[in-house]
MOPAC internal coordinates of N, CA, C and O (Angstrom, degrees):
PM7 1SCF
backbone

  N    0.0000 0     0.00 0     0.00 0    0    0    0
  C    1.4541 1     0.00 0     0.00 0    1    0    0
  C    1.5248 1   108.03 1     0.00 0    2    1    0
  O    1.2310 1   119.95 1   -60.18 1    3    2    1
  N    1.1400 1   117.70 1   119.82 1    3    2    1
  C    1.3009 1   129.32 1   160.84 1    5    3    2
  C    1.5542 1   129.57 1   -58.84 1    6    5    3
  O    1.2310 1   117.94 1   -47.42 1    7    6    5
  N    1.6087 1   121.52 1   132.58 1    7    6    5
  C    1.5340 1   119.58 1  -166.67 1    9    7    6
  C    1.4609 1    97.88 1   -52.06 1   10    9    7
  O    1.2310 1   110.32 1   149.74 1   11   10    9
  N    1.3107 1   135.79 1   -30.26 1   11   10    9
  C    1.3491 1   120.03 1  -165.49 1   13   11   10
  C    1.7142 1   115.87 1   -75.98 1   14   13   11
  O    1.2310 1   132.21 1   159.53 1   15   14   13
  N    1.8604 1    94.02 1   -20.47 1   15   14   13
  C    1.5841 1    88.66 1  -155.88 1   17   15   14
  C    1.6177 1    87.38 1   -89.65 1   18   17   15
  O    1.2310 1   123.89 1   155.25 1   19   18   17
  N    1.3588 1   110.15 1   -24.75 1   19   18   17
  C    1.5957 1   105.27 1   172.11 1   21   19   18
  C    1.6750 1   113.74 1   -49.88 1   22   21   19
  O    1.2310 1   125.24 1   142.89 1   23   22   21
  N    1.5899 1   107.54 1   -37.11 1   23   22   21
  C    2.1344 1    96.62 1  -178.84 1   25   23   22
  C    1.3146 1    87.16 1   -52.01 1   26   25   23
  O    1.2310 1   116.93 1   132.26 1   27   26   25
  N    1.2868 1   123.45 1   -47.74 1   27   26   25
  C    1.8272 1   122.38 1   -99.80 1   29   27   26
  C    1.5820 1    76.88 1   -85.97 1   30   29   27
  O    1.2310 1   118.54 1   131.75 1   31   30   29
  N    1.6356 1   120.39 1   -48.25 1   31   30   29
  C    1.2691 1   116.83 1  -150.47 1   33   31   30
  C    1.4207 1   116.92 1  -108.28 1   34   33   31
  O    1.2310 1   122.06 1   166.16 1   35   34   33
  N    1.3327 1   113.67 1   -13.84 1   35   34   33
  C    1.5000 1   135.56 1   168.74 1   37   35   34
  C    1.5222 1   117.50 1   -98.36 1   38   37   35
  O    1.2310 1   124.38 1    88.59 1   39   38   37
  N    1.0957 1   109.20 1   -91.41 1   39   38   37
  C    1.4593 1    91.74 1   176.42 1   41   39   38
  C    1.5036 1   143.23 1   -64.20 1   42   41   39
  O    1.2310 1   121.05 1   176.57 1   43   42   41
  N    1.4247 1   115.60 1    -3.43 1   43   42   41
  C    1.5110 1   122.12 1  -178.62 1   45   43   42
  C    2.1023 1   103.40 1  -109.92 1   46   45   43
  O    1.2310 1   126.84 1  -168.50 1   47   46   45
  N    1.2667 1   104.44 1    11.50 1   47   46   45
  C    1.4011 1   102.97 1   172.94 1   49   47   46
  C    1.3479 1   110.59 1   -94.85 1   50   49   47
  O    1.2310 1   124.76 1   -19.89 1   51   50   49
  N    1.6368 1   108.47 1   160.11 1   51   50   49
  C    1.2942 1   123.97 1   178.50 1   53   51   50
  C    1.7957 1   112.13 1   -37.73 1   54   53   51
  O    1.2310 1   131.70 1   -49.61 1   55   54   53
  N    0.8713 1    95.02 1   130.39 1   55   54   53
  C    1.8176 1   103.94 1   175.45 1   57   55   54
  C    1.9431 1    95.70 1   -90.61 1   58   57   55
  O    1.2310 1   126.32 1   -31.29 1   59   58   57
  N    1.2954 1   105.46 1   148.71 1   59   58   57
  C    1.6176 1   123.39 1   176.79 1   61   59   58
  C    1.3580 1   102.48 1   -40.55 1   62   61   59
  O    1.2310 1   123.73 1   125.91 1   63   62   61
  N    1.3094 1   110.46 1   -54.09 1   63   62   61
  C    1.9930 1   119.41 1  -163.82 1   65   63   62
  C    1.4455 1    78.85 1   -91.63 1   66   65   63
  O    1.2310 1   112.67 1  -116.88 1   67   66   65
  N    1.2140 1   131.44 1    63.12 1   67   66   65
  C    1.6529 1   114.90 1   148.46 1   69   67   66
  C    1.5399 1   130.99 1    64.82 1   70   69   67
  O    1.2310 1   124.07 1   154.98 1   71   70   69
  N    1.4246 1   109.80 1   -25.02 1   71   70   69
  C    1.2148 1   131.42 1   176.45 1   73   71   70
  C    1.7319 1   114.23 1   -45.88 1   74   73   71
  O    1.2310 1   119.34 1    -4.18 1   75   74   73
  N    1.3747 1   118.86 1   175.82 1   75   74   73
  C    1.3476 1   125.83 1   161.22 1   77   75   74
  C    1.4856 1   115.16 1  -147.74 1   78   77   75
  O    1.2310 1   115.50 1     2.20 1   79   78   77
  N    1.0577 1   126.15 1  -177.80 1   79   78   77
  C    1.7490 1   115.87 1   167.85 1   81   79   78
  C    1.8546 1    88.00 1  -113.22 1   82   81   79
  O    1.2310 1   119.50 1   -40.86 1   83   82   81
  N    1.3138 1   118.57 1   139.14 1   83   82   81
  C    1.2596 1   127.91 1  -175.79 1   85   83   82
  C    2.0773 1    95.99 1   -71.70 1   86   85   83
  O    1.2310 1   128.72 1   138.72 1   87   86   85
  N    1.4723 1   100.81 1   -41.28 1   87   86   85
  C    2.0340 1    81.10 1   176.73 1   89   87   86
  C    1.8034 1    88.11 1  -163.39 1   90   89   87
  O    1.2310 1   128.33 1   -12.05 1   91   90   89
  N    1.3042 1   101.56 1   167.95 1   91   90   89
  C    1.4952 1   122.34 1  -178.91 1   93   91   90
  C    1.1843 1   119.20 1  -158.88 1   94   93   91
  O    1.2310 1   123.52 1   -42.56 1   95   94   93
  N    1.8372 1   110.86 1   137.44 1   95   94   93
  C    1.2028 1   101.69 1   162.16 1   97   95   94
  C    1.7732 1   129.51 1  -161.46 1   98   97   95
  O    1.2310 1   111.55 1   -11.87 1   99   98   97
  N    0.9288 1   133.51 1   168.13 1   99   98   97
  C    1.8003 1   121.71 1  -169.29 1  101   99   98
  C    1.3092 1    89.83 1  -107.15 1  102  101   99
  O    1.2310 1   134.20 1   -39.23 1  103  102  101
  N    1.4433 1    90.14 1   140.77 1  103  102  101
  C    1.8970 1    99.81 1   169.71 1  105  103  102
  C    1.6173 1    98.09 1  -134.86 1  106  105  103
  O    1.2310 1   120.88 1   -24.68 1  107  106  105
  N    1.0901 1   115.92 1   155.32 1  107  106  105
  C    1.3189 1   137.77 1   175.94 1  109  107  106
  C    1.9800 1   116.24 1   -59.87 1  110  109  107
  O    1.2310 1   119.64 1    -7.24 1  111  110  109
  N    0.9163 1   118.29 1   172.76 1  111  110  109
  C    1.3224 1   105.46 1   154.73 1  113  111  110
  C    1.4447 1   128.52 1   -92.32 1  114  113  111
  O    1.2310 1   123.10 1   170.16 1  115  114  113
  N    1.1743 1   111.67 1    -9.84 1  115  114  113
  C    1.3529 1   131.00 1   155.50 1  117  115  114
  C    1.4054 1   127.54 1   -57.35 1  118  117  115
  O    1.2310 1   123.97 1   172.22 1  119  118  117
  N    1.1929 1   109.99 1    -7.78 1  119  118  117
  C    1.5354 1   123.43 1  -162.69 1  121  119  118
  C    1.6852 1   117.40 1    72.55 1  122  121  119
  O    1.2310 1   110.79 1   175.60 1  123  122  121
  N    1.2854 1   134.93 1    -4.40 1  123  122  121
  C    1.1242 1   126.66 1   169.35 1  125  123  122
  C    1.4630 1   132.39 1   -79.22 1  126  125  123
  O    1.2310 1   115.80 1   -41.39 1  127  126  125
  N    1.4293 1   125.57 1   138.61 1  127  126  125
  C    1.1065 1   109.90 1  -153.97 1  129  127  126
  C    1.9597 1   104.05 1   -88.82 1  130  129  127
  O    1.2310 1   117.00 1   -27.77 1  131  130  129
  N    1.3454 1   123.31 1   152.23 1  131  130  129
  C    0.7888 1   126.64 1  -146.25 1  133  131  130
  C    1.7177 1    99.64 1  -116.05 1  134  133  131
  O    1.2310 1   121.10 1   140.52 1  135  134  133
  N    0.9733 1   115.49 1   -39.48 1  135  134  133
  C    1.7735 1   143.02 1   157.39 1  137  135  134
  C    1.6258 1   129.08 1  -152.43 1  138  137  135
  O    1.2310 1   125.76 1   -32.28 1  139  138  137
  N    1.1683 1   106.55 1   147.72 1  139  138  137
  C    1.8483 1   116.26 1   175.11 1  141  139  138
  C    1.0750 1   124.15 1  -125.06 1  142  141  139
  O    1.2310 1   114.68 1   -29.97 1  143  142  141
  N    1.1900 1   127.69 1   150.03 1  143  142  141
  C    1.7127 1   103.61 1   150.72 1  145  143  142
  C    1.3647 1   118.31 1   -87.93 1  146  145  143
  O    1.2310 1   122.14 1   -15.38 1  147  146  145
  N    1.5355 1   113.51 1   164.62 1  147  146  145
  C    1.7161 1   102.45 1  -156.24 1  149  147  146
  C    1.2802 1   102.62 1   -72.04 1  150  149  147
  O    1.2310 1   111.10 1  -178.71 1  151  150  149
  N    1.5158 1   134.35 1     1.29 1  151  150  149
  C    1.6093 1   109.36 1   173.65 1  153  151  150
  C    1.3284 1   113.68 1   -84.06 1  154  153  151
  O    1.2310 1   122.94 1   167.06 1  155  154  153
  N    1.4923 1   111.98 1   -12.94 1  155  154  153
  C    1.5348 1   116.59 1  -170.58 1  157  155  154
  C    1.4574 1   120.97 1   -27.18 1  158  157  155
  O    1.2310 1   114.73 1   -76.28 1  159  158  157
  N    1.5341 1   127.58 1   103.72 1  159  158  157
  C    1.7596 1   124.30 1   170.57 1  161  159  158
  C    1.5105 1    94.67 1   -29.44 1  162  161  159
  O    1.2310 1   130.28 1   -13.26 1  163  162  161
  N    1.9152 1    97.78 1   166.74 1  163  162  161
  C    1.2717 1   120.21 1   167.05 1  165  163  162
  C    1.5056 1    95.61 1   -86.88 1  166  165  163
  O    1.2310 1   131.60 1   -28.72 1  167  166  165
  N    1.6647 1    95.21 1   151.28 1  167  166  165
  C    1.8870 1    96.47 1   165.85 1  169  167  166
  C    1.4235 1   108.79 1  -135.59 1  170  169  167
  O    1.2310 1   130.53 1   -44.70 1  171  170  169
  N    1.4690 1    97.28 1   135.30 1  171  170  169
  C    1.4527 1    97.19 1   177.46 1  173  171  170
  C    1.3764 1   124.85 1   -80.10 1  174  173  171
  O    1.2310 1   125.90 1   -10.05 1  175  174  173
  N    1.2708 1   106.27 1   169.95 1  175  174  173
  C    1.5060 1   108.32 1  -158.98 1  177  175  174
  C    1.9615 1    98.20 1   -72.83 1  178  177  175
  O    1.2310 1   112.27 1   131.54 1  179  178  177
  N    0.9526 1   132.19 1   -48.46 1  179  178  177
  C    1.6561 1   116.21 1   153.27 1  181  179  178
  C    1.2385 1   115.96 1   -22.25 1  182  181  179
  O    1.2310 1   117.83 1   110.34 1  183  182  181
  N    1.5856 1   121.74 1   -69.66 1  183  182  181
  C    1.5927 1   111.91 1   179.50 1  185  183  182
  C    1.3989 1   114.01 1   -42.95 1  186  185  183
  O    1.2310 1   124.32 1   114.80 1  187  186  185
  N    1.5747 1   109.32 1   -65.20 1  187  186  185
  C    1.7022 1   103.30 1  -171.61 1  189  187  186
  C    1.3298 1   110.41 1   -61.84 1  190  189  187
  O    1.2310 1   113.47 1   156.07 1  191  190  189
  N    1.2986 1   129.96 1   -23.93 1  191  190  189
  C    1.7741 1   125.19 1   161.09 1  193  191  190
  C    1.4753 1   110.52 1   -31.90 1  194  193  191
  O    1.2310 1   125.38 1    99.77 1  195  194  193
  N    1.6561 1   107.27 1   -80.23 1  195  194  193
  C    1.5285 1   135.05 1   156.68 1  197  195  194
  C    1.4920 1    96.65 1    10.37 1  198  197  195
  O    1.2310 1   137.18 1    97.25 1  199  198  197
  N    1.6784 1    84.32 1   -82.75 1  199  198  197
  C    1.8021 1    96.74 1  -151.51 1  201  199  198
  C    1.4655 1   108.41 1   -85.39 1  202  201  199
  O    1.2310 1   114.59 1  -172.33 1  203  202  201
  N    1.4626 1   127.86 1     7.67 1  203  202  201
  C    1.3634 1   118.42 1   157.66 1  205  203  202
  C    1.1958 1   133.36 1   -61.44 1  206  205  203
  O    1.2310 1   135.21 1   126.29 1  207  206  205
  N    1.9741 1    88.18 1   -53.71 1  207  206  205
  C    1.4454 1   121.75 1   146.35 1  209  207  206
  C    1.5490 1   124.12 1    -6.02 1  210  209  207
  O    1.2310 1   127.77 1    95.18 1  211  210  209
  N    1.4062 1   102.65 1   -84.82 1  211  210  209
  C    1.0959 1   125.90 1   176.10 1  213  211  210
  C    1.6053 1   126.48 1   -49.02 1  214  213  211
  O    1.2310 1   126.06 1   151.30 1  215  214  213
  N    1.1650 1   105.96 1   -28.70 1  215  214  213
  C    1.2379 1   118.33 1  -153.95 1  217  215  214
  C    2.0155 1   106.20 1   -72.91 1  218  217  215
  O    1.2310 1   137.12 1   158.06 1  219  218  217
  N    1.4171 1    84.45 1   -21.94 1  219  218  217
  C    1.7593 1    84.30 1   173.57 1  221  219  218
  C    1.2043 1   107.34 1  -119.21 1  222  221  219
  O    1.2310 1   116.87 1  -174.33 1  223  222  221
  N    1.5661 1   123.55 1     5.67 1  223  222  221
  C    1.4553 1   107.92 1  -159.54 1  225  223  222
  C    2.1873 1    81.15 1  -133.13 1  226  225  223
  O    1.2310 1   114.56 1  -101.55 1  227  226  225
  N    0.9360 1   127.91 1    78.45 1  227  226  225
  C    1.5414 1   104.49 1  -165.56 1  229  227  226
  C    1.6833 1   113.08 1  -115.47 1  230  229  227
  O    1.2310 1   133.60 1  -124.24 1  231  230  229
  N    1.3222 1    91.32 1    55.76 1  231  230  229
  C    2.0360 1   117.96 1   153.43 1  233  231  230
  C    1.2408 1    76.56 1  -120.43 1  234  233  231
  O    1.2310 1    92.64 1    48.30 1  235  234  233
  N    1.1721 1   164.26 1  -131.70 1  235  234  233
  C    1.2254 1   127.61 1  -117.46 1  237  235  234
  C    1.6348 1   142.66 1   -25.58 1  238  237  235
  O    1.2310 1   135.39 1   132.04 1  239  238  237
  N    1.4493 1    87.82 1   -47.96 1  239  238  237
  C    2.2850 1   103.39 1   155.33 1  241  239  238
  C    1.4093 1   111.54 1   -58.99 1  242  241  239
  O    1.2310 1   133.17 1   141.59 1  243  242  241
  N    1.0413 1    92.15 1   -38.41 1  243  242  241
  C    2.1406 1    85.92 1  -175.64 1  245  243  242
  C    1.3455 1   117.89 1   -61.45 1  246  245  243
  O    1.2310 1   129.76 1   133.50 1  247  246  245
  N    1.3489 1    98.79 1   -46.50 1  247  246  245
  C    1.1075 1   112.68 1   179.46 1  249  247  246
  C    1.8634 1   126.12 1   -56.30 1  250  249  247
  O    1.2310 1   127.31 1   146.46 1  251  250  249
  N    1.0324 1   103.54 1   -33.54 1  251  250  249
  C    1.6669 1   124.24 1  -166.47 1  253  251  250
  C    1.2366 1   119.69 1  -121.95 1  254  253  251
  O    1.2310 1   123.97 1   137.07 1  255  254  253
  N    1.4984 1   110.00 1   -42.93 1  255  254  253
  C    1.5077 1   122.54 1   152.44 1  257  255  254
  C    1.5508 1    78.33 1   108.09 1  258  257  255
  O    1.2310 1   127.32 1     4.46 1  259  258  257
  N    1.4130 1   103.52 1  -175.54 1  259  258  257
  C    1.8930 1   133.21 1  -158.61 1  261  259  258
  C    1.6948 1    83.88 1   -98.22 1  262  261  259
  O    1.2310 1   120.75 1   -29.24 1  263  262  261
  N    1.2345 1   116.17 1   150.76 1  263  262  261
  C    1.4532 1   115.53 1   157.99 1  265  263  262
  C    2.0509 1    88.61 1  -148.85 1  266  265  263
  O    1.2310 1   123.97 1   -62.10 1  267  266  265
  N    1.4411 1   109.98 1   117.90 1  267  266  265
  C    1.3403 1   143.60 1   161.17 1  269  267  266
  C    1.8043 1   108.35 1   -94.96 1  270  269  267
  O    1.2310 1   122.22 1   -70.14 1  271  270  269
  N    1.0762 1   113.34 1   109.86 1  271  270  269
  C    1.4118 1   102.02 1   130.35 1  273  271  270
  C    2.0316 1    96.45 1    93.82 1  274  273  271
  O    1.2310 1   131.75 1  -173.61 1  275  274  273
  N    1.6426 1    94.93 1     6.39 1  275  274  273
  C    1.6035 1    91.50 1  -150.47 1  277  275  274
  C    1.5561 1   121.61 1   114.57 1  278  277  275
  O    1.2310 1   136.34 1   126.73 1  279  278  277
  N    1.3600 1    85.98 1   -53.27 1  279  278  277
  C    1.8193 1    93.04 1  -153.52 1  281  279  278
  C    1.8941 1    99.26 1   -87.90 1  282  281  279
  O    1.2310 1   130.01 1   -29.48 1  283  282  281
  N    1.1016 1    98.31 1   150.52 1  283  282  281
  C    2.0891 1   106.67 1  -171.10 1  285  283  282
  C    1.4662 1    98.92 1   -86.38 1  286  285  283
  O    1.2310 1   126.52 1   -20.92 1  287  286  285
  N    0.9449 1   105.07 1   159.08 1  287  286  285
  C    1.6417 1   110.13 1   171.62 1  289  287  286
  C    1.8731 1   109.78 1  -153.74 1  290  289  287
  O    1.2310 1   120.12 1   -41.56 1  291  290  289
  N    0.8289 1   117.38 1   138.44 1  291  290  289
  C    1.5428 1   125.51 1   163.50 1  293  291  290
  C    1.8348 1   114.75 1   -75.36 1  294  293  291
  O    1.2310 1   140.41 1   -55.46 1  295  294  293
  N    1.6275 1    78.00 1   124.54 1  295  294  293
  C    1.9159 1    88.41 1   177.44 1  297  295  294
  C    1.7686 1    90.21 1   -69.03 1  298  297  295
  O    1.2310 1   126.95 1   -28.93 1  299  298  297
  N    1.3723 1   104.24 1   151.07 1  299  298  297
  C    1.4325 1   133.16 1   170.95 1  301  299  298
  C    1.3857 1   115.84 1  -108.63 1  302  301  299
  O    1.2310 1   121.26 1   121.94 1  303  302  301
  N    1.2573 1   115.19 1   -58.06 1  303  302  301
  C    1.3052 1   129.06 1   172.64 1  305  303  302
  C    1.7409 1   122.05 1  -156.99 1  306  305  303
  O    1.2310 1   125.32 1   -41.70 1  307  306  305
  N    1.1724 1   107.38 1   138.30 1  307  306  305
  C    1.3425 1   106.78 1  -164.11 1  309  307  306
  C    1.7203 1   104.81 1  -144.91 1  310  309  307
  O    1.2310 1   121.99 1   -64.18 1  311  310  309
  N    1.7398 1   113.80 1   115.82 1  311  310  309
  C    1.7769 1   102.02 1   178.49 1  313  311  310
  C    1.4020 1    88.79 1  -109.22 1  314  313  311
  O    1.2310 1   133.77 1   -52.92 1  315  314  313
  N    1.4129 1    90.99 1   127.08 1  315  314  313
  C    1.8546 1   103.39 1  -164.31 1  317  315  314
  C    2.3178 1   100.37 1   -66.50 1  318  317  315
  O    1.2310 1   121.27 1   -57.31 1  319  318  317
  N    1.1214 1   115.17 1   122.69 1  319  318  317
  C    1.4135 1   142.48 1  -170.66 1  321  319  318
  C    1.6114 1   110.92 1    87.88 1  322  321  319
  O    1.2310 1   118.30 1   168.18 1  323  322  321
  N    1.0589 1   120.84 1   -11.82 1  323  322  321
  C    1.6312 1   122.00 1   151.27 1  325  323  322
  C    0.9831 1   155.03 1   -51.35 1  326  325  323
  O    1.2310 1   129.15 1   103.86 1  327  326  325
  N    1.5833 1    99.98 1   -76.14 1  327  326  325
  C    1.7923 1   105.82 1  -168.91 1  329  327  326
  C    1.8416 1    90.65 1  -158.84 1  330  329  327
  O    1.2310 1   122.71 1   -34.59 1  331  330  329
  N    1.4694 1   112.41 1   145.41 1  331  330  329
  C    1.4969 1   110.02 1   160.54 1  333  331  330
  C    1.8393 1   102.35 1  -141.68 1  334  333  331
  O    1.2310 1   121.64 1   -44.41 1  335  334  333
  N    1.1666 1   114.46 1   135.59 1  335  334  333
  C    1.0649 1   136.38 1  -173.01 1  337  335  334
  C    1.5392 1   102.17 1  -116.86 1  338  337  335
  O    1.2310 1   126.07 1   -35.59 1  339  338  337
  N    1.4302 1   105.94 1   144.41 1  339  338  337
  C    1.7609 1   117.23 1  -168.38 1  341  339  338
  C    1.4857 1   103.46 1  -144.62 1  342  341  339
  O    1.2310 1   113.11 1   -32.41 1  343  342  341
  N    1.3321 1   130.62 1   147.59 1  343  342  341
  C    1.1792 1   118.77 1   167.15 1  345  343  342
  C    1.5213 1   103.52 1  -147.77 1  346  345  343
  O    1.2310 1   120.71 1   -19.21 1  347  346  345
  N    1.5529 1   116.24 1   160.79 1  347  346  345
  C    1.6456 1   106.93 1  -173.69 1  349  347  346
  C    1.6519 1   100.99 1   -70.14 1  350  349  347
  O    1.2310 1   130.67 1   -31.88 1  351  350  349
  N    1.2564 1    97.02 1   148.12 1  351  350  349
  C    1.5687 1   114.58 1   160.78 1  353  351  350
  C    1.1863 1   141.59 1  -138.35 1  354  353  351
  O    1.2310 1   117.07 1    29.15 1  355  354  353
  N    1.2444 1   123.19 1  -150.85 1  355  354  353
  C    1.8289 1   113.33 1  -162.29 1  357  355  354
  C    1.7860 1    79.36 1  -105.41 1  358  357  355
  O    1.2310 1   130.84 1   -37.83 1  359  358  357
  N    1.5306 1    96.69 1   142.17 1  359  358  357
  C    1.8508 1    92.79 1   177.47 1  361  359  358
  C    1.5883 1   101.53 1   115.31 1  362  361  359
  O    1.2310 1   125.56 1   169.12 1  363  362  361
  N    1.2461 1   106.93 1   -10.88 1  363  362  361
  C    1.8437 1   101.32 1  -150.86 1  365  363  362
  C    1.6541 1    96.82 1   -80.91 1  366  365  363
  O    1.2310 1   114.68 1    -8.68 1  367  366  365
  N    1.5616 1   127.69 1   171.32 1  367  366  365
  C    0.9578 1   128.28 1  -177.01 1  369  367  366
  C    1.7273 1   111.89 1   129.91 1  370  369  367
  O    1.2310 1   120.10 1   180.00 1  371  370  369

């Protein structure tokens, strides 16, 4: 299975409770993105700095929160060389 078909078919499918994830995606440690789903925002090369950044060190995200695309987001949970999860919040802008 390919990283893409993993968004496409795992993480962007219907959740049990009806739910969806609004977008997803794997990036490299390099900053390159690895798969999206096709609505995925553009990110600038600051953001993916950001979140490389972040990606092992994530009190820095807490602190400031995720910004994709423009738009801010609040870290939720983050295991620093793992996984970081963001979701919109109150503050954003």
């Amino acid at each position: 299975m390919s990283w893409q078909q993993f968004v496409d078919d795992q993480l962007m499918c219907t959740l049990p409770g009806g739910g969806q994830l609004k977008h997803a995606a794997i990036w490299g440690h390099d900053g390159g993105v690895w798969a999206c789903d096709a609505a995925f925002p553009t990110v600038s090369p600051e953001e993916v700095s950001a979140l490389v950044e972040g990606f092992n060190d994530t009190s820095k995200l807490a602190q400031s929160g995720i910004r994709i695309g423009g738009e801010k987001y609040v870290l939720v949970a983050g295991e620093p060389g793992e996984v970081l999860r963001g979701k919109k919040g109150a503050g954003n802008g």
